[in-house]
C-alpha positions in Angstrom: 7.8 -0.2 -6.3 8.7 3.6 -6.4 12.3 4.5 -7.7 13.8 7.8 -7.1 13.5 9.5 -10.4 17.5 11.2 -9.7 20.0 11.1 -7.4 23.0 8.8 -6.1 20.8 6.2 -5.1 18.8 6.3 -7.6 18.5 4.0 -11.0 18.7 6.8 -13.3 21.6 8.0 -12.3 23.3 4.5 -11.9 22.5 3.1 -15.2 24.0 6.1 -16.5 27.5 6.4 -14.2 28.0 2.4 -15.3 26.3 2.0 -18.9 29.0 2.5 -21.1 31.8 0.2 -19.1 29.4 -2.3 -19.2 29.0 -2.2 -22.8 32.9 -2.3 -23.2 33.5 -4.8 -21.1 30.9 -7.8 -22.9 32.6 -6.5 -26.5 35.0 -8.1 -25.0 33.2 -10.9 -24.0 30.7 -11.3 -26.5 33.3 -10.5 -29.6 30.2 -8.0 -30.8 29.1 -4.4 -30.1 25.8 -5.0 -30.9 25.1 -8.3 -28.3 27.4 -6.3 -26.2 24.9 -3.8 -25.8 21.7 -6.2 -25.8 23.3 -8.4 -23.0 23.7 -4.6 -20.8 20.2 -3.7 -21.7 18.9 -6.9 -20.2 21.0 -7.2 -17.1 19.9 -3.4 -16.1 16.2 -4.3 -16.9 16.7 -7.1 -14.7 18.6 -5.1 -12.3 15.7 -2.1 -12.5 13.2 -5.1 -11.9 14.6 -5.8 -8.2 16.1 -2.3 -7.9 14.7 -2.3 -4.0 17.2 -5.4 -3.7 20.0 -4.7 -5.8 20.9 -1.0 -4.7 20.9 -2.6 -1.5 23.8 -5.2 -2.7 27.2 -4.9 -1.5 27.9 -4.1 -5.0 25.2 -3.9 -7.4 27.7 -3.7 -10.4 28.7 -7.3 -9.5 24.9 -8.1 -9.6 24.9 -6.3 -13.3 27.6 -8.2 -14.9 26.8 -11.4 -13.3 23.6 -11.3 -14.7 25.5 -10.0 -18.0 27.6 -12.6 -18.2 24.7 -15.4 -17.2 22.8 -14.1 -19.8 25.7 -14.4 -22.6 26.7 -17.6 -21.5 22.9 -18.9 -22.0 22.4 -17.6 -25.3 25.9 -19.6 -26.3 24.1 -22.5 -25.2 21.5 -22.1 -26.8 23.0 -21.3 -30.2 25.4 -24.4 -29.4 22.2 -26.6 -28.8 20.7 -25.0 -32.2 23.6 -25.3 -34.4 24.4 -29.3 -33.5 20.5 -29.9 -34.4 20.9 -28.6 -37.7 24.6 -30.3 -38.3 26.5 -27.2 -39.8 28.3 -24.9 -38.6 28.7 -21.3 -39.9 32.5 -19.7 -39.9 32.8 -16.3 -37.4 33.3 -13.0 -39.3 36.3 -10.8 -38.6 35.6 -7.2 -37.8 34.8 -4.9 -40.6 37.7 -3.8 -43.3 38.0 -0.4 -41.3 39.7 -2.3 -38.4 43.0 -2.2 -37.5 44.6 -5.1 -38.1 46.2 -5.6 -34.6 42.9 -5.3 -33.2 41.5 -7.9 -35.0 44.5 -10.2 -33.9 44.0 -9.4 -30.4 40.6 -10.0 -30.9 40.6 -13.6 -32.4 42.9 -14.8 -29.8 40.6 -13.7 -27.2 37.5 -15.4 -28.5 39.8 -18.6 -28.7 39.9 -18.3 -24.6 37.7 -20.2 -22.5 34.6 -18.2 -21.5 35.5 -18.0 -17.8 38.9 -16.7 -18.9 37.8 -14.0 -20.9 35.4 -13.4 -17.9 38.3 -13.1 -15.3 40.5 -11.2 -17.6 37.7 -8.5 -18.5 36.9 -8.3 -14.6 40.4 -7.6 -13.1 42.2 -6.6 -16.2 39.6 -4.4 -17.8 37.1 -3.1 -15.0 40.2 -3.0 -12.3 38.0 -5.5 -9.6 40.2 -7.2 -7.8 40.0 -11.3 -7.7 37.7 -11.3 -4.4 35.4 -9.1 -5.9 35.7 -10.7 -9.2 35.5 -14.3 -7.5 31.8 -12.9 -6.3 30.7 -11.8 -9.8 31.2 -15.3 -11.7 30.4 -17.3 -8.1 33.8 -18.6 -7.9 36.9 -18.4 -5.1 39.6 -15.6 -5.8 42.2 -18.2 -6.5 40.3 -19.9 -9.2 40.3 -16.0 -10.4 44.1 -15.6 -10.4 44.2 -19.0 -12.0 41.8 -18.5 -15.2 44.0 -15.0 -15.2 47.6 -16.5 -15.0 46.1 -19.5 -18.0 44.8 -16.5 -20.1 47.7 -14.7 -19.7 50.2 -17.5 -20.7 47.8 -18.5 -23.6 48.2 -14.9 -24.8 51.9 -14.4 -24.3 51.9 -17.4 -26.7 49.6 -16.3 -29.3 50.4 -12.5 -29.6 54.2 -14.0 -29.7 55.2 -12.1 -26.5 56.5 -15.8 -25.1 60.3 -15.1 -25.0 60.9 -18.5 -22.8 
């Protein structure tokens, strides 16, 4: 496999134009910077791996966070797996003292979300996709999309206290 060192098509310059979103958007999936930025680095090694395929791909972003998002949702199996072998549980840390309050609201409300609805929300809300496109990353229909959206949404309005109904 030869990969052309710069240029549009190239890796290089792709892992650089689409790093950094990446790594934004699994903070907000993963709840941490640092697994935010392990579950990127994996996805664009995997993605490097079959880079003959993947730049190929209607949209190779959608191959890099679906492999991003596979990979996270793995690992919380595993830890799940793990943690009910050895019976105890361990309580999850808030953000350091040098957050902002607010943030750390918004943040524990959504790691209370389902994983697919953090997913959605991260995909349309976040990157701008729209729900076909994000439908394609997490292998589901654009109205299941719209529907982990609207439930995130409401669950939201009710937790940040933005429910005026």
């Amino acid at each position: 496999m030869t990969l052309e060192r710069e240029g549009p098509g190239s890796f290089e310059s792709f892992f650089r134009q689409h790093y950094g979103s990446v790594v934004r958007a699994l903070v907000i999936v993963s709840g941490s910077e640092t697994e935010a930025q392990d579950l990127a680095q994996e996805a664009f090694a995997r993605a490097l791996e079959r880079w003959d395929r993947v730049s190929q791909m209607e949209s190779p972003m959608g191959y890099v966070y679906r492999t991003a998002f596979n990979v996270h949702r793995n690992r919380v199996r595993h830890m799940v797996r793990a943690l009910r072998r050895r019976s105890e549980s361990t309580p999850i840390e808030n953000d350091p003292a040098s957050e902002v309050e607010v943030r750390n609201e918004i943040r524990r409300v959504l790691a209370q979300l389902p994983t697919g609805q953090r997913e959605a929300l991260v995909l349309v809300g976040w990157l701008g996709l729209d729900a076909e496109e994000a439908g394609r990353v997490l292998g589901i229909t654009a109205a299941s999309v719209r529907g982990r959206i609207h439930r995130a949404r409401g669950r939201l309005d009710h937790d940040l206290g933005g429910d005026d109904g």
